[in-house]
Backbone as JSON Lines, residues from 0, in Angstrom:
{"i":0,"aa":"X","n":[-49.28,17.61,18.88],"ca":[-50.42,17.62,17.97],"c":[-51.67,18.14,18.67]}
{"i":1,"aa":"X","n":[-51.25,17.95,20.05],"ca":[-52.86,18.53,20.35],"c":[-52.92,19.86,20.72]}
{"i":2,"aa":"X","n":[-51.81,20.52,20.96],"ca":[-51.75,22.33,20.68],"c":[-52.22,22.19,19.59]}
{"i":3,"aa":"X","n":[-52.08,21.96,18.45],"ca":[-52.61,22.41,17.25],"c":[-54.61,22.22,17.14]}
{"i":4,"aa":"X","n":[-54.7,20.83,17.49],"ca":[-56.36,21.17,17.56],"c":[-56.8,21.57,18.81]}
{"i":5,"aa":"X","n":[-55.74,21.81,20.03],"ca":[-56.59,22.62,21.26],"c":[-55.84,23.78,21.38]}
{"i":6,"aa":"X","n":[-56.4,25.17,21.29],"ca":[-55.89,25.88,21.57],"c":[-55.61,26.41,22.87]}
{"i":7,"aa":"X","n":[-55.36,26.05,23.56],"ca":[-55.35,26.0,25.25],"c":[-53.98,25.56,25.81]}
{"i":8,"aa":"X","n":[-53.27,26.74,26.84],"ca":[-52.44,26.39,27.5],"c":[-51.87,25.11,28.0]}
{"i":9,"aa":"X","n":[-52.55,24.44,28.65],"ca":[-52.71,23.06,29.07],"c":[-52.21,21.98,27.69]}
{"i":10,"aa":"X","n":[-53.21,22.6,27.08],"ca":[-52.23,21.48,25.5],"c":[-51.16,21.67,24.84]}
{"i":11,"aa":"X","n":[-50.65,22.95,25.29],"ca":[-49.71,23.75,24.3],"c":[-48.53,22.62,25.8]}
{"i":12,"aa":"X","n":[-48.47,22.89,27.1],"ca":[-47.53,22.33,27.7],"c":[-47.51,20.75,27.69]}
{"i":13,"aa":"X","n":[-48.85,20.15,27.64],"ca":[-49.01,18.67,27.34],"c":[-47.71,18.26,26.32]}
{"i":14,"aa":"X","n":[-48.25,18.82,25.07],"ca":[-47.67,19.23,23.71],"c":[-45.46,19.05,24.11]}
{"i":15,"aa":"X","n":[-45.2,20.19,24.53],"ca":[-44.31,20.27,25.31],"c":[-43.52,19.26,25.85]}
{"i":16,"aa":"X","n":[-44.45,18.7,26.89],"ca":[-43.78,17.61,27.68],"c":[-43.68,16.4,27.1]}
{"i":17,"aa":"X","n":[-44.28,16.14,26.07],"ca":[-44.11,15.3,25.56],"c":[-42.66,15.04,24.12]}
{"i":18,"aa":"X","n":[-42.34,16.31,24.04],"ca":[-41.22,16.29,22.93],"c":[-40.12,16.25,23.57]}
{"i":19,"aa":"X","n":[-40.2,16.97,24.99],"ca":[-39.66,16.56,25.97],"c":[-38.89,15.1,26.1]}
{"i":20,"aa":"X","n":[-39.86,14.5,26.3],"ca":[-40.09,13.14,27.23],"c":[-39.1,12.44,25.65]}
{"i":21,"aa":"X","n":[-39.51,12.71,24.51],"ca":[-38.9,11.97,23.3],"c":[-37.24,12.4,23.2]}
{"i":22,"aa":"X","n":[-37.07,13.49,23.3],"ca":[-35.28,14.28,23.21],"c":[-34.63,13.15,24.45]}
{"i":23,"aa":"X","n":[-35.3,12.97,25.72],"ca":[-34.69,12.19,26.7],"c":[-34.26,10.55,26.15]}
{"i":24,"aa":"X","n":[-35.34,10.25,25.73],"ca":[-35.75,8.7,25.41],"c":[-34.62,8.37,23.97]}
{"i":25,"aa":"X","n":[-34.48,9.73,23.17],"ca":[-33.45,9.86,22.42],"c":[-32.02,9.47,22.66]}
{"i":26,"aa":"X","n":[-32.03,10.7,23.65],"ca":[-30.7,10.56,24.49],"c":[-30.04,9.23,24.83]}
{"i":27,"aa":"X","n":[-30.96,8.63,25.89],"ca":[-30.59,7.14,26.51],"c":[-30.34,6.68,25.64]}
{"i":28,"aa":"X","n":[-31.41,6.57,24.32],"ca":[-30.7,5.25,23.34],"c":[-29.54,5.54,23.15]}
{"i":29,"aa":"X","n":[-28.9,6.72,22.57],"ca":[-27.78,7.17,22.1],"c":[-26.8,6.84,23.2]}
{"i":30,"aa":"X","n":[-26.72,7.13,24.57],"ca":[-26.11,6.83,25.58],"c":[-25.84,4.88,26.06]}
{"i":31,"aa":"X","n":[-26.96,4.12,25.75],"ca":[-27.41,2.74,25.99],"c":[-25.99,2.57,24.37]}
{"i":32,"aa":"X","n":[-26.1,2.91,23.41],"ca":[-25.29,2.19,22.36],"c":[-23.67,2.86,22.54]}
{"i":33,"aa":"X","n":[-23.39,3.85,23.19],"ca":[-22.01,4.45,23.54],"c":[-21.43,2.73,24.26]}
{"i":34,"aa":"X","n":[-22.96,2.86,25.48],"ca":[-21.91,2.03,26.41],"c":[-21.92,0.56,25.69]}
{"i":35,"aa":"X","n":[-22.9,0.01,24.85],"ca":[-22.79,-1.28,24.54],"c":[-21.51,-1.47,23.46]}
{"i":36,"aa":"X","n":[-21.26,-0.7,22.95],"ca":[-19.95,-0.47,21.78],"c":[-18.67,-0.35,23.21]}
{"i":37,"aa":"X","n":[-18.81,0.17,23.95],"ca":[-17.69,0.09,24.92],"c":[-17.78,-1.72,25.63]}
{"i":38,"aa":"X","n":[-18.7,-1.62,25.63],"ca":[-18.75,-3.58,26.34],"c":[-17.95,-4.16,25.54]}
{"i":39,"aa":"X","n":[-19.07,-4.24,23.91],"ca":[-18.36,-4.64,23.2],"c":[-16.93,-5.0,23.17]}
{"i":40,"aa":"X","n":[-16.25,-3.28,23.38],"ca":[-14.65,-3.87,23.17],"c":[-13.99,-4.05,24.28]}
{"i":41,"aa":"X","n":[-14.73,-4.25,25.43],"ca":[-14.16,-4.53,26.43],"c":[-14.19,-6.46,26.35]}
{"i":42,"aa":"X","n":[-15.52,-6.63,26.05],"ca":[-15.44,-8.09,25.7],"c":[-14.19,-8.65,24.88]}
{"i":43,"aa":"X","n":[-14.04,-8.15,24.1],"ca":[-12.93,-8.36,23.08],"c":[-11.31,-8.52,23.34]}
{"i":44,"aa":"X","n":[-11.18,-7.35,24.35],"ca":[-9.99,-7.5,25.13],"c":[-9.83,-8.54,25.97]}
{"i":45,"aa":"X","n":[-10.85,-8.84,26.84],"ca":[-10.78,-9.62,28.05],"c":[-10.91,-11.25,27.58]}
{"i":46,"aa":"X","n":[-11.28,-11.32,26.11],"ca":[-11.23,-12.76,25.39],"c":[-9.87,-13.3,24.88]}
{"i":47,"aa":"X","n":[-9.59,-11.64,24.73],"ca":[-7.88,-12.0,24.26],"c":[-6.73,-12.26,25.44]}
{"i":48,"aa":"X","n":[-7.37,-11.45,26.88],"ca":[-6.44,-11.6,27.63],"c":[-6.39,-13.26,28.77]}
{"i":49,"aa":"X","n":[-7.66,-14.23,28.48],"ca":[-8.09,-15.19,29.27],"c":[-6.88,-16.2,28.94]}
{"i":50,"aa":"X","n":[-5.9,-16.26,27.31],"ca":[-5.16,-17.16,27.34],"c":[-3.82,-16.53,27.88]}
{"i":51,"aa":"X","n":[-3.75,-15.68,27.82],"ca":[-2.24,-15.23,28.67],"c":[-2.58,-15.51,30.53]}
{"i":52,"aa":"X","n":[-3.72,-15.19,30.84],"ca":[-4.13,-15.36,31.83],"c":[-3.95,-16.82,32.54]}
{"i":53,"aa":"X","n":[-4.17,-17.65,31.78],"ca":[-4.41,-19.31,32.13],"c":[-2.93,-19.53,31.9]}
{"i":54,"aa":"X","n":[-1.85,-19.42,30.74],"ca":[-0.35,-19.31,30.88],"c":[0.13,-18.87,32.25]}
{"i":55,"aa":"X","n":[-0.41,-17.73,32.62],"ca":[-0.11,-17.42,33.88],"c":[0.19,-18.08,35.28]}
{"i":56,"aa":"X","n":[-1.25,-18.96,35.06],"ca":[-1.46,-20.05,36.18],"c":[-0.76,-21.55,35.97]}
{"i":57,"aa":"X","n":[-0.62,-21.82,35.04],"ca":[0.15,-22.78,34.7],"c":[1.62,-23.03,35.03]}
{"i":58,"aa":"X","n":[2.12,-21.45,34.92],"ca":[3.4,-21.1,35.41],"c":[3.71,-21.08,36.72]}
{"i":59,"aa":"X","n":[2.45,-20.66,37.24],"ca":[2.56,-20.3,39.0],"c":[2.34,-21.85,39.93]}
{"i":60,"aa":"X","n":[1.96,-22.92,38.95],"ca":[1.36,-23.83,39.68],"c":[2.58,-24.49,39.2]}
{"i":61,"aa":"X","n":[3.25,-24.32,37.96],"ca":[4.62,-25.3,37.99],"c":[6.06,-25.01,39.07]}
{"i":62,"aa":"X","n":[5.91,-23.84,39.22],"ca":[6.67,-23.19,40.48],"c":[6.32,-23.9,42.18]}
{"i":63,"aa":"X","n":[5.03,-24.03,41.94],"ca":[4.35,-24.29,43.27],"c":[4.84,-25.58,43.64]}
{"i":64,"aa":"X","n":[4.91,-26.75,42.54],"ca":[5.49,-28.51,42.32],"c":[6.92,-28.29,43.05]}
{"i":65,"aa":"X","n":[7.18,-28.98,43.92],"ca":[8.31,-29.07,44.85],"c":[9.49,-29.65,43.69]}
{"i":66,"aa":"X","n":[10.74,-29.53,43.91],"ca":[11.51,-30.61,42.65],"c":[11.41,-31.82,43.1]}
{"i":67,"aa":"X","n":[11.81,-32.64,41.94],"ca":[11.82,-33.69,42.36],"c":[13.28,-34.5,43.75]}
{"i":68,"aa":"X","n":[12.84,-35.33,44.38],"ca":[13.95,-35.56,46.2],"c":[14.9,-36.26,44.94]}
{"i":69,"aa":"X","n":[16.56,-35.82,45.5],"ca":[17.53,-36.49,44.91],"c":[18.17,-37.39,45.98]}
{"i":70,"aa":"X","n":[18.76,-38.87,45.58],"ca":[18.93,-39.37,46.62],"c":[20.64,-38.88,47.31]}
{"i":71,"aa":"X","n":[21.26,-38.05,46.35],"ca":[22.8,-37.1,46.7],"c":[22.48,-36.7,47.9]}
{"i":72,"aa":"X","n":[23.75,-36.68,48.76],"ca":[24.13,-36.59,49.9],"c":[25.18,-35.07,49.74]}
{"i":73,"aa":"X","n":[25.0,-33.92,50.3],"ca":[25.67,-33.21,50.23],"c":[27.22,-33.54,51.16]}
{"i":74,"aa":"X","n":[28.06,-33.21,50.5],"ca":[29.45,-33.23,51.43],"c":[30.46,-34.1,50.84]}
{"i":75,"aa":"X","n":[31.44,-34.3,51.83],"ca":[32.22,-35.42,51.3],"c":[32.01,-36.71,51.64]}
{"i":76,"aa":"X","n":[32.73,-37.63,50.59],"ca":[32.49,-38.93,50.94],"c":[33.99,-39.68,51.17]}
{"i":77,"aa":"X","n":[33.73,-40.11,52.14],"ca":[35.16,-41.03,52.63],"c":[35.39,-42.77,52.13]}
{"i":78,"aa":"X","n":[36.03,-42.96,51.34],"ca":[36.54,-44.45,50.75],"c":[36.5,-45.11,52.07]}
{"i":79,"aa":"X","n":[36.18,-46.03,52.43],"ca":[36.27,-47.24,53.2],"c":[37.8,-47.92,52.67]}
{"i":80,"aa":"X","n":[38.57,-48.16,53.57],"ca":[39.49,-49.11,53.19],"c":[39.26,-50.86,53.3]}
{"i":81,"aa":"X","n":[39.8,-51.43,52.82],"ca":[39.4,-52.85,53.26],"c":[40.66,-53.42,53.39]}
């Protein structure tokens, strides 16, 4: 706007840099909502994957539990006579 009431170089690039400065500020937003729509569905996945995740550990920690001691004696056993 101010090329238009200054006719002078200086305002004509002022002018300039400033539509400039708006196409950029454009940009980012447009770039800032790509990536928040990508969060987004990254959030979404990683909400779905927390209960397979915790199954996971549940499994690994029931593996980890020793069995339970049996009081069986491997081998043979010999009758006592009386």
């Amino acid at each position: 706007m101010a090329a238009n009431v200054l006719n002078n170089p200086y305002a004509v690039q002022m002018s300039v840099f400033v539509v400039r400065a708006f196409v950029r500020l454009k940009r980012m937003i447009a770039s800032h909502k790509e990536l928040a729509a990508k969060l987004a569905e990254l959030e979404r996945t990683v909400v779905g994957h927390d209960g397979h995740i915790k199954s996971l550990f549940d499994a690994i920690r029931r593996l980890m539990t020793p069995p339970p001691q049996t009081s069986r004696r491997i081998g043979f056993r010999v009758k006592e006579e009386k």
